[in-house]
C-alpha positions in Angstrom: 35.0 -3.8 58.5 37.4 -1.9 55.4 38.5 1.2 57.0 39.6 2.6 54.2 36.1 3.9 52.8 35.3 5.1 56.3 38.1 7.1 56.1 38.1 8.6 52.5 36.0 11.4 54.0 38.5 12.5 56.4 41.4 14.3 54.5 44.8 13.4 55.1 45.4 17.7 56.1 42.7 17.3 58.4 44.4 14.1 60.2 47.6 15.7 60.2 46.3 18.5 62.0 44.5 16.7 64.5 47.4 14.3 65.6 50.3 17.2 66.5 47.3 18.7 68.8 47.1 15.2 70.7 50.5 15.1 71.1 50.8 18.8 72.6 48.1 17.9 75.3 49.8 14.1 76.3 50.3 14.3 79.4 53.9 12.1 79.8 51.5 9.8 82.8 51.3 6.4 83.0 47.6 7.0 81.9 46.2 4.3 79.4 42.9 4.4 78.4 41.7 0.7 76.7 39.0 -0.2 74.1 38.0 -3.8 74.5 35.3 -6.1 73.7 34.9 -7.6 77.3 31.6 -6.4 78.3 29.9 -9.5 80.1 29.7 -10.1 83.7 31.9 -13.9 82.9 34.6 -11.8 81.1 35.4 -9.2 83.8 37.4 -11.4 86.0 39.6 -12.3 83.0 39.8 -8.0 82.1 40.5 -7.2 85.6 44.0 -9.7 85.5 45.2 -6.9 82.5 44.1 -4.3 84.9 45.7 -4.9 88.0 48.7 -6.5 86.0 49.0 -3.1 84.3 48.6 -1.1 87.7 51.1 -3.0 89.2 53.6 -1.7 87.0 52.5 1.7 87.6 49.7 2.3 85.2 46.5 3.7 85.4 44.1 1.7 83.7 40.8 3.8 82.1 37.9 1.3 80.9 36.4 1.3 77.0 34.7 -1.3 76.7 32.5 -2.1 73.7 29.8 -4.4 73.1 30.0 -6.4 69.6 33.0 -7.7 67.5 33.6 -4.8 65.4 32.9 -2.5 67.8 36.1 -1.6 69.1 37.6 -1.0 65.9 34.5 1.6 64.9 35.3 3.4 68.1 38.8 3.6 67.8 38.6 4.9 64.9 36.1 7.3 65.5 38.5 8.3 68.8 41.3 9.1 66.4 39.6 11.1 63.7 37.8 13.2 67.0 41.5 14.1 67.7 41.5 11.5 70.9 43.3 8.6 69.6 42.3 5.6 72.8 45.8 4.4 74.4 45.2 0.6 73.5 42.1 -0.7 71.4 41.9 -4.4 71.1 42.1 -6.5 67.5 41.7 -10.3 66.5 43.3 -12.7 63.9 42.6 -10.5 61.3 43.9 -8.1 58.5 41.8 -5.3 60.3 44.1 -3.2 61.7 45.9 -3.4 58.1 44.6 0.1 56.8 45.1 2.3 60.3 49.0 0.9 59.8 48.5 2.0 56.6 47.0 5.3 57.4 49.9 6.0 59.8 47.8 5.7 62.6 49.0 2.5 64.7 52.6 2.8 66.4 54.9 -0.4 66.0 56.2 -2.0 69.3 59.3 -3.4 67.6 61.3 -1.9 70.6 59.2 -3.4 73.0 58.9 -6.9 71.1 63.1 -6.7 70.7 63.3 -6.0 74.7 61.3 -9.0 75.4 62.6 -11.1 73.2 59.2 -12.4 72.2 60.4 -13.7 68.5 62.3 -16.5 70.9 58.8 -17.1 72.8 55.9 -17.1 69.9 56.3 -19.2 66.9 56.1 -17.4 63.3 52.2 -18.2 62.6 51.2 -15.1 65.6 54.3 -13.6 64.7 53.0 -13.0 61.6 49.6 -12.1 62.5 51.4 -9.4 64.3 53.3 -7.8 61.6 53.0 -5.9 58.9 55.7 -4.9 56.5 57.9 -6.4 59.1 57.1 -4.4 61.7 55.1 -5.9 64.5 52.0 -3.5 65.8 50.1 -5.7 67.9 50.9 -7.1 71.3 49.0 -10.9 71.7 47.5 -11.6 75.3 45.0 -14.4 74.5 44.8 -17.4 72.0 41.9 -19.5 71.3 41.5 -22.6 69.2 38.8 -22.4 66.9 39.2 -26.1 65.7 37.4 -28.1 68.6 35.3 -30.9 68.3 33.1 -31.0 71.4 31.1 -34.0 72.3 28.6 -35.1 75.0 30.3 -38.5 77.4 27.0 -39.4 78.3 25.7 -39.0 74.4 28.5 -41.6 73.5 28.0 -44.1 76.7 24.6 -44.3 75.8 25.2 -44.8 72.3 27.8 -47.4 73.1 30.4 -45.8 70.7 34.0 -44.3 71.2 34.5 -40.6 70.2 35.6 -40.5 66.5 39.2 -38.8 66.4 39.1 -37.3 63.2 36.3 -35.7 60.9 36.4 -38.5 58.3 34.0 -41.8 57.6 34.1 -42.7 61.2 32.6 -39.2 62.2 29.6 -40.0 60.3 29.3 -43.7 61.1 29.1 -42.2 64.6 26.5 -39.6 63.8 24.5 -42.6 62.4 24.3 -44.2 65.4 23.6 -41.4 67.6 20.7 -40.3 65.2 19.5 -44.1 65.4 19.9 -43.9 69.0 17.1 -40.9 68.8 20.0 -38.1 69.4 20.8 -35.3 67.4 24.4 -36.0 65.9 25.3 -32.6 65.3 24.6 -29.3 67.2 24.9 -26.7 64.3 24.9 -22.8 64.3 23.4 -21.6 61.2 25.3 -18.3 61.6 27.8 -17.4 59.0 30.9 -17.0 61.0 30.1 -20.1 63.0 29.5 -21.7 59.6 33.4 -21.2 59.0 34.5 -22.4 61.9 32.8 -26.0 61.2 34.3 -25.6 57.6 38.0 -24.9 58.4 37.7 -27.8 61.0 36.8 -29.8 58.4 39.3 -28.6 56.0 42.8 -28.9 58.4 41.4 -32.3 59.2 41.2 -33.5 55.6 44.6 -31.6 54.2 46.6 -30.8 57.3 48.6 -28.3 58.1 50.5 -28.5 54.7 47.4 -28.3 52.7 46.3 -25.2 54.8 49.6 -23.5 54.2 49.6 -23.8 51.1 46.0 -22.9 50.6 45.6 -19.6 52.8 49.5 -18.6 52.9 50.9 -19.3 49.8 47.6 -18.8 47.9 48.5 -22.0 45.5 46.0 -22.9 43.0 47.1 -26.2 43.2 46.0 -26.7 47.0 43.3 -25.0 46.9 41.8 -27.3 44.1 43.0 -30.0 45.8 41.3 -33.4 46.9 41.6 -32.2 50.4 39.8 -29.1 49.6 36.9 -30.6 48.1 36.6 -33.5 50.8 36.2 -30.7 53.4 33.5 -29.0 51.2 31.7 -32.1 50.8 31.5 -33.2 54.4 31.1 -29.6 55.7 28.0 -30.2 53.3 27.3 -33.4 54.6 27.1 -32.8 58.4 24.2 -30.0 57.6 22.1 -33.4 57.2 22.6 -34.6 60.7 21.4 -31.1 62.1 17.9 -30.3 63.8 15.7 -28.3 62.0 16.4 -25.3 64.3 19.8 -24.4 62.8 19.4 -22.0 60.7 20.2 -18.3 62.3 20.5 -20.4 65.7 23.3 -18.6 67.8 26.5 -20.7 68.6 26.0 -20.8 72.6 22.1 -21.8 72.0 23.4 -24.5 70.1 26.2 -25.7 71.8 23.5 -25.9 74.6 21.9 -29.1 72.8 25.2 -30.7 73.8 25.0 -29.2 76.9 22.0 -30.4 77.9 22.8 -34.0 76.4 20.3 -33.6 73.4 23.0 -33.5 70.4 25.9 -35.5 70.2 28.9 -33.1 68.7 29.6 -29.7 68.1 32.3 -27.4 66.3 33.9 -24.5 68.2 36.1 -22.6 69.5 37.4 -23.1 73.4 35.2 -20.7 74.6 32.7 -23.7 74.9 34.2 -24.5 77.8 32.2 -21.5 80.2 29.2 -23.3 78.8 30.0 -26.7 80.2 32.1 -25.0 83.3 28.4 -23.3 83.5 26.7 -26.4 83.7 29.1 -27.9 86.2 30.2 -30.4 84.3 34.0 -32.3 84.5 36.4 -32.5 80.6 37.3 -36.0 80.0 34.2 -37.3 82.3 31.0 -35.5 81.3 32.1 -33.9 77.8 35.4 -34.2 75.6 37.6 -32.2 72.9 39.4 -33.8 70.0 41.4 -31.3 68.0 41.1 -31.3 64.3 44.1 -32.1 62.5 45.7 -32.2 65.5 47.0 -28.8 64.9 45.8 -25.7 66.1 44.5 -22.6 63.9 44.9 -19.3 65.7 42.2 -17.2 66.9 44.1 -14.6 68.6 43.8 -11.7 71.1 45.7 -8.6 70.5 46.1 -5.1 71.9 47.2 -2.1 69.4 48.7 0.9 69.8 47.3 4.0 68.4 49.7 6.7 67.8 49.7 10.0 70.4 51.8 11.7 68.1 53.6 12.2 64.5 56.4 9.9 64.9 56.6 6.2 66.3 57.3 6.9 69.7 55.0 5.0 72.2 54.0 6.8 75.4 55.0 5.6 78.9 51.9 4.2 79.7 51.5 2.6 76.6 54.9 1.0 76.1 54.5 -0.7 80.2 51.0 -1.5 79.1 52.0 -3.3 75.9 55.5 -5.3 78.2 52.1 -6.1 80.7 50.2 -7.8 78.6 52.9 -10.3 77.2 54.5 -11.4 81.5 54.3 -14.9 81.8 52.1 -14.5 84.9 49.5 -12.3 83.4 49.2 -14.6 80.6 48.4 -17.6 83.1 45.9 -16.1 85.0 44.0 -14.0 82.4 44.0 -17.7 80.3 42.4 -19.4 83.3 40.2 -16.8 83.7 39.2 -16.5 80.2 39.7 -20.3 79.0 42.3 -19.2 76.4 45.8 -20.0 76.7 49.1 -18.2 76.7 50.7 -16.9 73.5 53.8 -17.5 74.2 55.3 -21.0 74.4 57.7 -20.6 77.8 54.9 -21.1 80.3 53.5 -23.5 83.1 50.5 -25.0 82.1 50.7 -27.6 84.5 47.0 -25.8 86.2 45.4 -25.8 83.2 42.3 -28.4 81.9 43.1 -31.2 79.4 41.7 -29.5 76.2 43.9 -26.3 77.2 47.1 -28.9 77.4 46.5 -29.8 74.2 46.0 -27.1 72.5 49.3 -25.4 74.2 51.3 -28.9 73.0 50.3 -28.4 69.7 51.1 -24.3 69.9 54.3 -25.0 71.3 55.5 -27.7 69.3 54.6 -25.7 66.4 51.8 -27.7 65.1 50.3 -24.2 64.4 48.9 -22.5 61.4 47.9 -18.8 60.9 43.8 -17.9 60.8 42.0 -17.8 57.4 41.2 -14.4 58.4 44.4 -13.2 58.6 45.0 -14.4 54.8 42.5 -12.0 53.2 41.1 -8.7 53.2 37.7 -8.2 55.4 35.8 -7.8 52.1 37.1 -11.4 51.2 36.6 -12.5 54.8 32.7 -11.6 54.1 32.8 -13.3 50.5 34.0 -16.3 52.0 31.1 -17.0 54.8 29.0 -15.7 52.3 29.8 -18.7 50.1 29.7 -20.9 52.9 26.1 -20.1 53.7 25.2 -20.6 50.5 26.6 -23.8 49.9 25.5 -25.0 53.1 21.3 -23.9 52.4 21.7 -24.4 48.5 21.6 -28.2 47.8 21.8 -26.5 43.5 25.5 -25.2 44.3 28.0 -28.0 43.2 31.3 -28.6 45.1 33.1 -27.9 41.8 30.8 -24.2 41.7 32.2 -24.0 45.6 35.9 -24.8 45.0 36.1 -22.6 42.1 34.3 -19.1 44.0 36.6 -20.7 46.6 39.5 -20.1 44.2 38.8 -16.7 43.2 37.9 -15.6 46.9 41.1 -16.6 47.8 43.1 -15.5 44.9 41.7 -12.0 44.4 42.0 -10.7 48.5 
């Protein structure tokens, strides 16, 4: 969601009116009240480690939480145009917190980023995601790898065939034989923003991180024209033939179940597959497997912001401990176990942690790393781009050179 348009109602009198009276009735507690988007029974355990890792420095920790992936954001803002700006509300890989920087409305934590040294601990991809203007805003407590491909060990024995390591020839030779074999070779989720998620595996597999740089970073015609770039339009194309009629609309945990339950083959997704097959009781590297795409990760981060309480900069007690909290080694570890994320920061233990986990963290730490596609362009271009990757996927009259060049201007123009 643009929050600009939501807030061209609201004049900028008003909002200066409204913020002095916060400040005049802020208490100087250790008082934080949090919007998140943990609302499930499976994610408490991971929001209570924030909780009692905030209390135990003092805090008092007073629950928002908020059902659906925009949600937070339409209640924080809602919060601080009602004159009650929330302590904390929580934002992803994104440019959506870009207009309540730009509003004046979200404090930076240089001061508590400088005090931590966390520019030593987080390599410049999350930095950046963080910043703005050069000023960093948001504090990261979770990162997920979007770029998984997921397959069934059982699938493969039965097959007679050795996962495929990249998302090139060998990948569909493999889905051959598991469609021959009376499988489906591909569990897909017709959503749109699981749609992307297939793609961009797809795409740092064919051009690497170099190609994705220079694509989604440095905006460069050149890349995003490139060979690589049409390769990954092609077989992100291509794999829609080795779906089951069902995909279309199909949610990405009802699909990933057909992997689950050992009637598909492979799937695309995040690590949050892993509660499904933890679910299921089932054992990485002997019942079900991960192969990272490009052998690099793409970042699909957690963050907490900080709304202002006041006119200037100045972060409030509670929300300056809350915000040094989030980023302790420990807390980290155990809200990552919990959640099946791992740490952003690249000083930490993982010994405890499963095999796909160690994997992604090697490539985060070694800086095989590249910043989120949504975190390159606007939220309007965010919804042009799975809009064209819906359509290219369900329109066999779109060509790949009609795709690269929307592609192009998508890119180019947000």
């Amino acid at each position: 969601m643009h929050i600009s348009k939501y807030l061209t109602a609201v004049s900028v009198l008003a909002l200066s009116c409204v913020v002095p009276a916060v400040a005049a009735a802020q208490d100087q507690d250790m008082t934080a009240d949090v919007v998140h988007v943990f609302t499930t029974e499976a994610e408490q355990a991971a929001v209570n480690v924030l909780r009692e890792s905030f209390e135990a420095q003092g805090g008092t920790w007073e629950n928002v939480a908020i059902a659906g992936s925009t949600g937070p954001l339409r209640e924080t803002i809602n919060l601080i145009l009602a004159g009650d700006p929330p302590s904390a509300s929580q934002f992803s890989s994104s440019q959506d917190y870009y207009d309540l920087v730009d509003q004046n409305m979200l404090a930076s934590i240089n001061e508590v980023a400088e005090a931590n040294n966390w520019r030593s601990v987080m390599p410049e991809p999350i930095l950046d995601a963080m910043s703005r203007d050069g000023n960093i805003y948001l504090a990261p407590f979770a990162l997920h790898t979007p770029n998984w491909l997921w397959y069934n060990a059982a699938v493969l024995e039965d097959v007679g065939i050795e996962p495929p390591q990249h998302l090139d020839e060998s990948f569909f030779e493999a889905m051959d034989q598991v469609r021959d074999a009376g499988y489906i070779p591909f569990a897909l989720s017709g959503v749109s923003s699981q749609l992307r998620f297939v793609f961009e595996g797809f795409l740092i597999d064919a051009g690497g991180a170099d190609n994705w740089n220079a694509v989604w970073r440095d905006k460069d015609e050149d890349a995003i024209r490139s060979e690589a770039t049409r390769t990954a339009f092609e077989r992100f194309r291509r794999v829609g033939d080795y779906a089951d009629e069902g995909a279309v609309g199909r949610a990405w945990n009802q699909t990933l179940d057909l992997v689950v339950s050992e009637r598909a083959a492979f799937d695309i997704l995040g690590d949050w597959a892993m509660g499904s097959f933890n679910a299921a009781g089932m054992t990485v590297g002997e019942d079900f497997g991960c192969i990272l795409t490009g052998d690099t990760m793409i970042i699909h981060a957690d963050f907490f912001g900080f709304p202002k309480q006041g006119r200037d900069d100045t972060l409030t007690p509670a929300q300056r401990t809350f915000a040094e909290s989030l980023v302790l080694p420990e807390t980290q570890i155990r809200f990552s176990l919990a959640k099946g994320s791992i740490p952003p920061r690249n000083d930490v233990d993982i010994s405890q942690f499963n095999m796909c986990a160690q994997i992604s963290y090697d490539a985060f730490s070694h800086d095989r790393v590249v910043g989120n596609a949504r975190a390159a362009i606007s939220p309007t271009g965010v919804g042009e781009y799975t809009d064209l990757l819906n359509e290219f996927m369900y329109n066999p009259n779109m060509s790949v050179d009609d795709a690269v060049d929307r592609f192009e201007e998508i890119v180019m123009n947000n």
